[in-house]
N, C-alpha and C positions, 0 to 999 in steps of 0.2 A: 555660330556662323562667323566667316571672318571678313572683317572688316578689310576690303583694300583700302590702300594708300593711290590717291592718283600716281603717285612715283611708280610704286609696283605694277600697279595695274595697265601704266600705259609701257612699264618693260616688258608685262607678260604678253602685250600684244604686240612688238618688236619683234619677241622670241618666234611668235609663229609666223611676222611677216620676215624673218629671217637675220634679225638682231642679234647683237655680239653675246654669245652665251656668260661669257665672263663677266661682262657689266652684266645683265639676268641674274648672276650667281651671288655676286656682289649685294645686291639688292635683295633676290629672296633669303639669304642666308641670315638676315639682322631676324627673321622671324623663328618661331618655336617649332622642332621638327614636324611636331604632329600637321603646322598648318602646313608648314611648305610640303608637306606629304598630299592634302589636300588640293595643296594648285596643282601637285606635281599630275595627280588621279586626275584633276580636271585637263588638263594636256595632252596633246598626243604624245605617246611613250619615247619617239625618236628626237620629239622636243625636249620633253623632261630627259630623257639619256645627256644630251648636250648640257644640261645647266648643271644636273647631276656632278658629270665628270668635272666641274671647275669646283667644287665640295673636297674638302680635307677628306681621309678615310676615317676617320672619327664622324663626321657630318654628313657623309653615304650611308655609313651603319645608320645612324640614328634615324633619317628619313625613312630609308628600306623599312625599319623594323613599323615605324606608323601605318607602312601597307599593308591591306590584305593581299592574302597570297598568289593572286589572280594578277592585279597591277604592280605589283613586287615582279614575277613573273616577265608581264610585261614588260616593263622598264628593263629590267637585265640580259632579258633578250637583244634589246637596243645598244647595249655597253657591247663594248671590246670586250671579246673574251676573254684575255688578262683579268681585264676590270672589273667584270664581274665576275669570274672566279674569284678576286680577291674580297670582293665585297660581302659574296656567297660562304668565304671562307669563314668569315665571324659570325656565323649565327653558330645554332648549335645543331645538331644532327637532326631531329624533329622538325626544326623551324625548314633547315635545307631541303627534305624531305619534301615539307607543304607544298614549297616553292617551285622545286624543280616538277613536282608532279602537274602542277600548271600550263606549263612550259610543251612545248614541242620536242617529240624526245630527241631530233637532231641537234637542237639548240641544248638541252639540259646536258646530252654528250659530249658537247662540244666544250662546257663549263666545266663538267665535271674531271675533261682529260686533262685540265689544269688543275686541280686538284690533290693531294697525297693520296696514296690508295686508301689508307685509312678511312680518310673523311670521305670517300668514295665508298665506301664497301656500307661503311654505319649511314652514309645518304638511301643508299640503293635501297637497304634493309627497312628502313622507312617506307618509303613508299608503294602504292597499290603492286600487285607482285605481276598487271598486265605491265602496266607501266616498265615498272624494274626491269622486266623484261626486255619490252622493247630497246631501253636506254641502255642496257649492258651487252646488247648483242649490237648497236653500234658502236661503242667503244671495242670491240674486238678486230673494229676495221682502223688501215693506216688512218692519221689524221687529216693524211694530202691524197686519201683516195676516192672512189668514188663512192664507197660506202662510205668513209667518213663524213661526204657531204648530204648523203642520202637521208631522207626520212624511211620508215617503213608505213608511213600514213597511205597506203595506195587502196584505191575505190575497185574490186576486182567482183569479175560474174561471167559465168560460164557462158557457151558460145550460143547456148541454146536458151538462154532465158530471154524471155518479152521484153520488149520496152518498158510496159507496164512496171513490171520485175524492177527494172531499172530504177526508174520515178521512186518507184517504192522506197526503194535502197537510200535513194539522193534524199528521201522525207526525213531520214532516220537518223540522218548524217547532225552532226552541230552545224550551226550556221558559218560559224568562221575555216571548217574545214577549205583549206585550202587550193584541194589538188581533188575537187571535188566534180571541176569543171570538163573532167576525163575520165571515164572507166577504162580500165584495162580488162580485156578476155583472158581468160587463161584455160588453158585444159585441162582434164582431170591431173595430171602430172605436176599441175601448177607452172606450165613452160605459159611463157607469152605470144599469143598470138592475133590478138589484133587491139585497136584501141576505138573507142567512140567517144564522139566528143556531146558534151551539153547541147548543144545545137542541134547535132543530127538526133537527139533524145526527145528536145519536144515537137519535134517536126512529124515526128514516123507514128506511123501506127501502134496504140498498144499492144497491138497482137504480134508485129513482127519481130522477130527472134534476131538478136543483138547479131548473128552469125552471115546477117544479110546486109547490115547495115555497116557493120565493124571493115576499119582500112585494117587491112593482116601486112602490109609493108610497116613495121614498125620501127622507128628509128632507138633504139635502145645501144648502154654501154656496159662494158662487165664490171662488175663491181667490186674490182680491183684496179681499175683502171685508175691512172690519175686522176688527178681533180681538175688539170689544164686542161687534158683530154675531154672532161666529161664540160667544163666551160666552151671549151672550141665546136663540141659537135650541138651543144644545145644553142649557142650561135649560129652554128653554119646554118642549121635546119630549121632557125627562127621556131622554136619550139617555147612555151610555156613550161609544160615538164617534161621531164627526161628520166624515162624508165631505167633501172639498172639490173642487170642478169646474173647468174650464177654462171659457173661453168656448163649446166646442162639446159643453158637457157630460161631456167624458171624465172619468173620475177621476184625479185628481192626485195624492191621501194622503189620510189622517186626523189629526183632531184628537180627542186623550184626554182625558175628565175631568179628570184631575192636572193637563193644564197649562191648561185652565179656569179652574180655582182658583186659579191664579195672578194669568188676569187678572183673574177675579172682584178677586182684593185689590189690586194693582197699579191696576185703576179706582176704586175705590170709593176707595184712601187719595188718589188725584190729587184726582178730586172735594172730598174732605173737605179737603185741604190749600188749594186752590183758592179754597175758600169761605173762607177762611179769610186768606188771602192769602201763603199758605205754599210754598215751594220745594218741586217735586215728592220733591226728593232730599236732603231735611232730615230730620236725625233727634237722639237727642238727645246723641248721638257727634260731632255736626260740628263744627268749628271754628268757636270763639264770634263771631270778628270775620266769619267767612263769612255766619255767621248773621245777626247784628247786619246786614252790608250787606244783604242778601235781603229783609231784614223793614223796612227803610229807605226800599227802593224803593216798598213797598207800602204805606209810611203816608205815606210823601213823594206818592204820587197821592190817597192819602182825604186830605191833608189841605187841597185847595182845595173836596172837597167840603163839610168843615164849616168853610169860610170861607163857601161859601154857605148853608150854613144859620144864620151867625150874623150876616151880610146880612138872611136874613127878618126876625130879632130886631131886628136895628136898624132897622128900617124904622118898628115900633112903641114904640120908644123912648120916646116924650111917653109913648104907655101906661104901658109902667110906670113909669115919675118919676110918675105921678099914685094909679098903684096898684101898688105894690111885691109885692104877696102874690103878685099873678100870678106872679111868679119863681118861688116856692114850688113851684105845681104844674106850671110849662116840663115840666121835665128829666120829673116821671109820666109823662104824657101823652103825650111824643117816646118816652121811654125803654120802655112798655108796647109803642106802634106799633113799634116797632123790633125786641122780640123778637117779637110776632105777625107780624112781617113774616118775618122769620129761621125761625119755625115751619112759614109755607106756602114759603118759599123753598127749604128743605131737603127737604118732601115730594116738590115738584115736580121737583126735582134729582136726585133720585134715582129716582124714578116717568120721568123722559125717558134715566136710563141705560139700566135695566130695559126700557125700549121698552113699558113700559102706557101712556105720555101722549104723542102727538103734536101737530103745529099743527090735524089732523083734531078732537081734542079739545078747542080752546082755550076754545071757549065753553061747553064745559059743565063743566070744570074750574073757568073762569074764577064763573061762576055759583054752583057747588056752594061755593069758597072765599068767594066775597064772603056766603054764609050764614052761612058760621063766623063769618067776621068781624064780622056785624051781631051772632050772638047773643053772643060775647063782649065785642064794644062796648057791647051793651045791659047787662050783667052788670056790666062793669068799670066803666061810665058811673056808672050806678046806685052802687055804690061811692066812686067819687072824690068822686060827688055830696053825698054821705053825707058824707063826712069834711070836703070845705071847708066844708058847711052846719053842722058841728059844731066846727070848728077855729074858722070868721073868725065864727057864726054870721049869714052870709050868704045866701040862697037863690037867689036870683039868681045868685052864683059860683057856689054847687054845679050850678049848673041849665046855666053856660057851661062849665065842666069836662066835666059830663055829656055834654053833645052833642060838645064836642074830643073827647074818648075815642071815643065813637061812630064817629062821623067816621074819625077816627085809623086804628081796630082794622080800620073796611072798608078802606082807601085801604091801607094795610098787607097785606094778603090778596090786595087787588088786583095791588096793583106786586107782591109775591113769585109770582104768578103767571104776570105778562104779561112783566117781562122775561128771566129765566129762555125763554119761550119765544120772544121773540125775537132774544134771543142765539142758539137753535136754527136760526129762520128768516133768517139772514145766513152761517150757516156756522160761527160761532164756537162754544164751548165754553161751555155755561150755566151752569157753575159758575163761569166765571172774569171776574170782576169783581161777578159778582151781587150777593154781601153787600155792596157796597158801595152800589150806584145803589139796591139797596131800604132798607138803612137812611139813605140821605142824604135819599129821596126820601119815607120817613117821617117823617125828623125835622123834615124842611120843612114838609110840612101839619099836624105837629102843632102845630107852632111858628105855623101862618099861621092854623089854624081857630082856635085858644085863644087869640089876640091879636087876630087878625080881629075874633072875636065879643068879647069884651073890649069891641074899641077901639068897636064898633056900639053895645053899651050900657051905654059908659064913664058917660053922666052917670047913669042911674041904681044902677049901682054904688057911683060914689063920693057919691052923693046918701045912702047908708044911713048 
């Protein structure tokens, strides 16, 4: 039996009221694997994954192998799939075998596509041959589709069995079956056609035929569908699971909230990192020179873009050698366009994840933004205006500042909206290059309308 330490014991209870995994790690790691394999079993899995991951790869193996294959299982289910492929990776074919057959076959598939085929094919051979099965026919799906998120764990009964029928079925299930709380109907064919929930199960009659009770509006997605697709519509319809179809509508499995929420985050951080011009698989663990080159590639392309925006600049040259102050306000002017650009770039990016904004919508998005931007340009204008007519006491420059900003803040609203959607309309990814082509393509007309106008009414400028 193991002895706590008030140290440990008042970390391990931090850990679940939401304490720093790394100090946790720090502290259970002085003990011997087999024990901290014991607190790890005594933990919830999502807790022990956390302390886990702050463990050398030598000090993951060695805990893992203390486990039975059940909370082994458990726990790596909770690791990044990375993480635990690689941790899966050190056992031997047998041991992988025990483990993954534990496991939920989407999860064990999801482990294994990280994997060599090798230590795939000698894992598969291992295991129960229901099992293997299941696991090898979700690996034949993309990884970002809707079969690769799918289980084939689905609760199915013809349209005509009793409720009774039903109960019966749910007795027979394990207790932690998940997707338990829904049957699905299917027809001889195996197509889908309706669903019943737990609810409407212990309420009805045992005598009444599932075919009376069952909703036949089924919200289902094909099961090749993406995986954004198959997160957005089990969102929109506030759904628990989400059926996925063949071509000829048969049922194929389900898709669980839990693993939604993955790609919920898994999209949303691509996006954010995207825009950003960030390695999808950067974090703040990575190797600095890995990083350094990732992030090299990505300013090494912006930077012919701000060669051409300091082409617009030199074009007006004579301008400023005759009036210097314009320098002054460049960098306002570009640098305001360019977060209001980055402001409707981000809405829009995220608004075509989500599937609220399509190319169906471009003109009235397009429309609704370029309001924002004229009433902020009027707002900002007014400001800039303000201050050069009080800095150079000038009115005339306040009056060309004015209208740049103007200008600027639309043209800004504009491009974060249209290319964003036409990155859509070619097939590419809208967050990836975005930030770049709308702040280039801001700081050029702020740069062209404030020098523009400038240079139009350079003599009465410098005439004051």
């Amino acid at each position: 039996m193991i002895r706590l330490t008030s140290e440990l014991e008042q970390g391990l209870r931090r850990l679940l009221d939401g304490g720093d995994p790394v100090v946790i790690a720090e502290r259970v790691r002085r003990l011997p694997p087999d024990q901290i394999a014991e607190l790890m079993a005594a933990l919830h899995p999502a807790d022990s994954a956390d302390v886990l991951e702050e463990l050398s790869a030598a000090e993951q193996r060695a805990v893992v192998d203390e486990l039975d294959a059940e909370d082994a299982a458990d726990l790596l289910s909770y690791l990044d799939v990375e993480d635990a492929a690689e941790v899966l990776a050190s056992f031997s074919s047998a041991q992988q075998a025990e483990i993954l057959g534990e496991m939920e076959p989407d999860d064990a598939a999801d482990i294994l596509a990280e994997l060599p085929e090798l230590q795939v094919e000698a894992a598969l051979a291992g295991m129960d041959s229901a099992d293997a099965g299941q696991v090898r026919s979700l690996l034949n799906y993309d990884e970002e589709s809707a079969g690769g998120l799918m289980t084939r764990h689905a609760v199915t009964l013809r349209a005509n069995a009793s409720i009774g029928q039903a109960l019966g079925l749910l007795r027979s299930l394990p207790l932690d079956e998940e997707i338990a709380y829904y049957l699905f109907v299917t027809d001889d064919a195996g197509s889908l056609v309706g669903v019943v929930s737990l609810r409407q199960l212990v309420t009805a009659d045992l005598t009444t035929p599932l075919s009376q009770i069952m909703n036949s509006d089924v919200i289902s997605v094909p099961v090749d569908a993406d995986q954004e697709v198959a997160a957005q519509t089990l969102a929109r319809y506030d759904l628990n699971v989400l059926p996925t179809v063949d071509a000829e509508g048969r049922l194929v499995g389900v898709i669980t909230a839990d693993d939604v929420i993955d790609v919920i985050q898994e999209e949303a951080t691509e996006d954010i990192y995207r825009l950003a011009g960030l390695d999808i698989e950067e974090d703040v663990y990575r190797s600095i020179f890995l990083t350094a080159r990732q992030r090299l590639i990505y300013l090494g392309v912006n930077l012919p873009t701000a060669l051409l925006a300091a082409f617009v600049v030199s074009i007006f040259e004579p301008t400023l050698e005759r009036l210097a102050v314009l320098a002054v306000f460049m960098p306002i002017i570009a640098g305001m366009g360019g977060n209001a650009g980055i402001q409707t770039l981000t809405l829009i990016v995220r608004s075509i994840a989500l599937g609220e904004v399509g190319l169906r919508d471009a003109w009235r998005t397009l429309r609704r933004e370029a309001l924002v931007g004229l009433i902020n340009g009027l707002v900002f204008g007014l400001l800039i205006g303000g201050i050069a007519i009080l800095w150079e006491g000038q009115p005339l420059l306040g009056l060309v500042a004015a209208a740049a900003m103007l200008l600027n803040m639309i043209c800004a609203a504009i491009a974060g909206t249209i290319v964003p959607l036409l990155l859509k309309r070619i097939g590419a990814d809208p967050a990836l290059a975005s930030g770049v082509l709308v702040t280039t393509f801001t700081d050029i007309t702020g740069y062209f309308c404030f020098l523009g106008l400038a240079t139009l009414l350079l003599r009465q400028l410098t005439a004051v």
